[in-house]
PyMOL commands that place a pseudoatom at each C-alpha (Angstrom):
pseudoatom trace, name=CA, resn=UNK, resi=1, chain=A, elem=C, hetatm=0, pos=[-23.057, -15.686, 35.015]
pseudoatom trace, name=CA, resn=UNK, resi=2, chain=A, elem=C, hetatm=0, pos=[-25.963, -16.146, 33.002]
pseudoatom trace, name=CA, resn=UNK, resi=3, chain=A, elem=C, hetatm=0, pos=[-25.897, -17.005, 29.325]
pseudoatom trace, name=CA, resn=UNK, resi=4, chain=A, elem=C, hetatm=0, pos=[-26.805, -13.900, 27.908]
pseudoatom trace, name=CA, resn=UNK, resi=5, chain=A, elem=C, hetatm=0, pos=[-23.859, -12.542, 29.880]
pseudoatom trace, name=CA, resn=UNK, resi=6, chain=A, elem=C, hetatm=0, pos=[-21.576, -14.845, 28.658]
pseudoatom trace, name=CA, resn=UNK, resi=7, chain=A, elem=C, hetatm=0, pos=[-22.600, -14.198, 24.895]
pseudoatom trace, name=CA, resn=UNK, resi=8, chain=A, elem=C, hetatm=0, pos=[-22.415, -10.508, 25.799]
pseudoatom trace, name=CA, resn=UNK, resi=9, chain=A, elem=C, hetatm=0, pos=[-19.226, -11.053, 26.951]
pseudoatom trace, name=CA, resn=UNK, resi=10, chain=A, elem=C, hetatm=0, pos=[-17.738, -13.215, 24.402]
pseudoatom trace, name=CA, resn=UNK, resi=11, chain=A, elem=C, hetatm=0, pos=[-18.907, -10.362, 21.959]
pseudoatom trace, name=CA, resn=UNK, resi=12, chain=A, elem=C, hetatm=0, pos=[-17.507, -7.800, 23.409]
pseudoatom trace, name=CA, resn=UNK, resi=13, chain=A, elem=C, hetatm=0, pos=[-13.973, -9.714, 23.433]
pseudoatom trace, name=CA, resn=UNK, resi=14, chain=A, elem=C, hetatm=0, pos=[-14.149, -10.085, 19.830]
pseudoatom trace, name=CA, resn=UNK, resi=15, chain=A, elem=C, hetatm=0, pos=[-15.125, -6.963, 18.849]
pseudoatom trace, name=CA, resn=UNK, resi=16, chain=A, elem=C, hetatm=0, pos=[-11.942, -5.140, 21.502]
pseudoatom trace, name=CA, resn=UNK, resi=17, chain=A, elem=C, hetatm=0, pos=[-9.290, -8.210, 19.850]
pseudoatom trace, name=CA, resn=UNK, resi=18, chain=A, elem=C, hetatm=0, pos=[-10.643, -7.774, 15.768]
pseudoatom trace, name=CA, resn=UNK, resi=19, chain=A, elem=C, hetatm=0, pos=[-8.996, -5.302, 13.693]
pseudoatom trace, name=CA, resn=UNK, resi=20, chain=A, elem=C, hetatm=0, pos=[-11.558, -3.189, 11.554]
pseudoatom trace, name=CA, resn=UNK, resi=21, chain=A, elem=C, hetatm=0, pos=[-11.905, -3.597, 8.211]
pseudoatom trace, name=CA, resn=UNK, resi=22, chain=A, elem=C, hetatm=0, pos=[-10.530, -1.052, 5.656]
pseudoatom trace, name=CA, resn=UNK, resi=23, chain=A, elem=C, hetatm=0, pos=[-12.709, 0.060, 3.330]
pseudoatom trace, name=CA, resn=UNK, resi=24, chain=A, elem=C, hetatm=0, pos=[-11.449, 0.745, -0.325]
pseudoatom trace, name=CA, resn=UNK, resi=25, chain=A, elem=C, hetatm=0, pos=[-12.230, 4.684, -0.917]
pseudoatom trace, name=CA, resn=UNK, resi=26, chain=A, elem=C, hetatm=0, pos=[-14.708, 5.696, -2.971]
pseudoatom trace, name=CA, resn=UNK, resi=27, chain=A, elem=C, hetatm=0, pos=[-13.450, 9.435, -4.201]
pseudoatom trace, name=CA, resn=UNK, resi=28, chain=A, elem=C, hetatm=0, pos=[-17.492, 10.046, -5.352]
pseudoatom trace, name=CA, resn=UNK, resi=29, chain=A, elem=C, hetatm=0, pos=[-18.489, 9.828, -1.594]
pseudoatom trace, name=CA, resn=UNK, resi=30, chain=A, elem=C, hetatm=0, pos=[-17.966, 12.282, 0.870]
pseudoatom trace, name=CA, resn=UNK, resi=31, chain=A, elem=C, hetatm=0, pos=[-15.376, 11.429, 3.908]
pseudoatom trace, name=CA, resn=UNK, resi=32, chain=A, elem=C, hetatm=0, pos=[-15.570, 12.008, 7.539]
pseudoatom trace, name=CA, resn=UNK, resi=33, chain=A, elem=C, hetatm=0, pos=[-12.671, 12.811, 9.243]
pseudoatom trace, name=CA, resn=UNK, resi=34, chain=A, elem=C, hetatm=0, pos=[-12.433, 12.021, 12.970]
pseudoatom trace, name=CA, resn=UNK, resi=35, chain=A, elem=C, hetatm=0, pos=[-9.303, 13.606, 14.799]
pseudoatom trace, name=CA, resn=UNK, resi=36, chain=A, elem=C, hetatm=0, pos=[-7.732, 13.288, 18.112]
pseudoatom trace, name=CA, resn=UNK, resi=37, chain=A, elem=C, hetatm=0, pos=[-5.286, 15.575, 19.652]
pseudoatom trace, name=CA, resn=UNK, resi=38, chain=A, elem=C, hetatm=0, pos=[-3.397, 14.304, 23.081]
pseudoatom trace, name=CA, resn=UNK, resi=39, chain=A, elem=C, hetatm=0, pos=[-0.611, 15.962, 25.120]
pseudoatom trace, name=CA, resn=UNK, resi=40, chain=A, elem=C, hetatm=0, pos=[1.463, 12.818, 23.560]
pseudoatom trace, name=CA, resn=UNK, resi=41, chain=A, elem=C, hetatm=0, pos=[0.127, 13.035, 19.916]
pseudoatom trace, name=CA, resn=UNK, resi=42, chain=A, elem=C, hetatm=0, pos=[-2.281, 13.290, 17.253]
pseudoatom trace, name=CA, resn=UNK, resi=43, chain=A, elem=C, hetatm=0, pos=[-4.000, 11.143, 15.579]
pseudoatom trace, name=CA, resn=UNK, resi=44, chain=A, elem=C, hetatm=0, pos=[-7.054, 10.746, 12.588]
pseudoatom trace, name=CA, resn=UNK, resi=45, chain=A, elem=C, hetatm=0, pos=[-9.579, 8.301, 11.260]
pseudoatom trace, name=CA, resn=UNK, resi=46, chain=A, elem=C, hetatm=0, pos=[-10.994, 9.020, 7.893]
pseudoatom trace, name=CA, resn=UNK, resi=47, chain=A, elem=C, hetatm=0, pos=[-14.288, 6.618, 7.261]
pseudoatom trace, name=CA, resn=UNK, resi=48, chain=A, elem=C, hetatm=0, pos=[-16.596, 6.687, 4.484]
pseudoatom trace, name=CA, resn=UNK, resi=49, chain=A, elem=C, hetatm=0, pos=[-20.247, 5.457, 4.270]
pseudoatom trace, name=CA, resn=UNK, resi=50, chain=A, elem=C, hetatm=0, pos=[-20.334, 3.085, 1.091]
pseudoatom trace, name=CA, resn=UNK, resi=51, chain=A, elem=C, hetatm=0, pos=[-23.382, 0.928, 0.219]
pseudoatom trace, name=CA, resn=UNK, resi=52, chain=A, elem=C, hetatm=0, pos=[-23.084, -2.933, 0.535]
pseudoatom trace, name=CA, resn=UNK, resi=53, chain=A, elem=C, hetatm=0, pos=[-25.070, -5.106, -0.431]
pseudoatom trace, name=CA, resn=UNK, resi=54, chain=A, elem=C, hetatm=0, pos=[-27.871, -2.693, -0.105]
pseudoatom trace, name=CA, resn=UNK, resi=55, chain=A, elem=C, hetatm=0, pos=[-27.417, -1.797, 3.266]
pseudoatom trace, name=CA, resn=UNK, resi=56, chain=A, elem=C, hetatm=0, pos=[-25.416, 1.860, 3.787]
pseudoatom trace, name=CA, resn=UNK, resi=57, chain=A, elem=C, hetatm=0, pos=[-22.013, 0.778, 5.648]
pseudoatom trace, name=CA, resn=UNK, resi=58, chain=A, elem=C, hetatm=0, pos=[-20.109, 3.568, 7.803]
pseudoatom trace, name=CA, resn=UNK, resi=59, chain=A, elem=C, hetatm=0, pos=[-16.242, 2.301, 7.820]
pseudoatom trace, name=CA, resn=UNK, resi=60, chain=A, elem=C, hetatm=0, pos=[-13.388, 3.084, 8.242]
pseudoatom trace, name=CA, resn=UNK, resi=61, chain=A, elem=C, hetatm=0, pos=[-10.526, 4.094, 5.363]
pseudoatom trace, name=CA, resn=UNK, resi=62, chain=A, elem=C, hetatm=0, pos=[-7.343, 4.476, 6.948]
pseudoatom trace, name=CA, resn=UNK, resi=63, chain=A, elem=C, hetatm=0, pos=[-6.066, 5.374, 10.463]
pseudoatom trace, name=CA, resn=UNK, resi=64, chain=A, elem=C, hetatm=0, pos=[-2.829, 7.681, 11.102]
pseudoatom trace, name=CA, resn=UNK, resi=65, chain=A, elem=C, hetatm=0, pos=[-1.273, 8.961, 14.154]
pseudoatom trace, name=CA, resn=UNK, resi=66, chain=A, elem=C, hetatm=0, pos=[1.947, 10.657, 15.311]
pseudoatom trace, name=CA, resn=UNK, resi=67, chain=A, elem=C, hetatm=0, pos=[3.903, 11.716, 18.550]
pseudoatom trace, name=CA, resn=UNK, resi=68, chain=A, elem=C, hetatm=0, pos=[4.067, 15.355, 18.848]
pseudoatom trace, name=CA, resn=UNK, resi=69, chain=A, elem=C, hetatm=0, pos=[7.318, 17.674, 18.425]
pseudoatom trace, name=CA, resn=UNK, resi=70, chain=A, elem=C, hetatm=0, pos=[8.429, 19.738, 21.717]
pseudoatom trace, name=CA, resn=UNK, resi=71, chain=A, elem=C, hetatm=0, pos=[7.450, 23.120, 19.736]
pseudoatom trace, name=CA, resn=UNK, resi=72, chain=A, elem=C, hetatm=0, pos=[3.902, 21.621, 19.405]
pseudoatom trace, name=CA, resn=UNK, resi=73, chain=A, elem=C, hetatm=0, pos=[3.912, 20.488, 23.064]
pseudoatom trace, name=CA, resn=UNK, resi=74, chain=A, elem=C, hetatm=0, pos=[2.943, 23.968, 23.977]
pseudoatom trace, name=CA, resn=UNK, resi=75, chain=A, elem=C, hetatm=0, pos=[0.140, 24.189, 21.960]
pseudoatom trace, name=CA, resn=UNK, resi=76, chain=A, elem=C, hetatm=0, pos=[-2.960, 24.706, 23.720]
pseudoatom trace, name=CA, resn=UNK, resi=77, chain=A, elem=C, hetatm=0, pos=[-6.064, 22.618, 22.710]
pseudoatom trace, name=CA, resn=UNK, resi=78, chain=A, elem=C, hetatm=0, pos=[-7.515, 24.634, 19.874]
pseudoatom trace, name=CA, resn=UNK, resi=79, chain=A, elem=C, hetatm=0, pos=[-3.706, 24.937, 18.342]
pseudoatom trace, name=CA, resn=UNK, resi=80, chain=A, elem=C, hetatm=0, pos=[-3.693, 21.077, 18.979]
pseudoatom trace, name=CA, resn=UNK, resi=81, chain=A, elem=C, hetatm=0, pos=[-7.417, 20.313, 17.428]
pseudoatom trace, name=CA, resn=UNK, resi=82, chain=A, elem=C, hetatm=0, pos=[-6.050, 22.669, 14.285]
pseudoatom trace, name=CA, resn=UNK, resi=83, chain=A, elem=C, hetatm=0, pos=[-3.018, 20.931, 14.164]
pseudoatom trace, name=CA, resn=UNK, resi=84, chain=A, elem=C, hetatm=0, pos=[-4.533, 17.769, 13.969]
pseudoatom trace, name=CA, resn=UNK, resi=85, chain=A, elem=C, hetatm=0, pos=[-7.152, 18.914, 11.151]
pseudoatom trace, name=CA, resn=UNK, resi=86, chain=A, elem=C, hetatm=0, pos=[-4.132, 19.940, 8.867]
pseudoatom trace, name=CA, resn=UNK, resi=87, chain=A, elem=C, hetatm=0, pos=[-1.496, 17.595, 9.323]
pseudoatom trace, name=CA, resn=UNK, resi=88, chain=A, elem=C, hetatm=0, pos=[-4.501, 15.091, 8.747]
pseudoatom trace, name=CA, resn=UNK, resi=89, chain=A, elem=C, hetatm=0, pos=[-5.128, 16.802, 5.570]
pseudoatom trace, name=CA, resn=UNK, resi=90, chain=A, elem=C, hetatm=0, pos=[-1.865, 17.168, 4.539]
pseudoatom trace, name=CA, resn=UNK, resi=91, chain=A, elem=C, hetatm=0, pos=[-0.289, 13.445, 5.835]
pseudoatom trace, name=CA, resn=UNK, resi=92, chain=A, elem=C, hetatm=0, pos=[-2.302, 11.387, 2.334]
pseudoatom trace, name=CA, resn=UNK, resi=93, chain=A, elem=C, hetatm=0, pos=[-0.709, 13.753, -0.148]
for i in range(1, 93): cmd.bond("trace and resi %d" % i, "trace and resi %d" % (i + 1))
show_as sticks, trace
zoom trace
């Protein structure tokens, strides 16, 4: 392999075995919710773009997930996305 490969490779390692780094919420800003919604659960990723240091910053907030109940197993994918959205919504309160 050649060296830029290596350091390519070595980055991309670190960046797949380093846990993000929570931001601390800034209620002023707006949020951006990311969902996912999976025959096994849902999930969401709230982020936030804050300025640091002068330089604007998109990162994330907080990350939540859950399995799915049986009744919501036969959801089909809209239901799910919807789902998602509210419980999302709903989960911080």
């Amino acid at each position: 392999m050649t060296v830029d490969r290596v350091k390519a490779l070595e980055f991309l390692r670190q960046a797949l075995t380093t846990a993000p780094l929570l931001l601390i919420p800034d209620l002023k800003l707006p949020f951006k919710l990311d969902i996912d919604a999976s025959g096994d659960g849902i999930g969401a990723s709230f982020h936030q773009v804050q300025i640091i240091d002068d330089i604007p910053v998109e990162g994330p907030i907080c990350f939540i997930s859950r399995k799915i109940k049986p009744t919501e197993a036969r959801y089909g994918e809209s239901q799910m996305e919807c789902l998602c959205i509210f419980w999302a919504l709903e989960k911080p309160n």
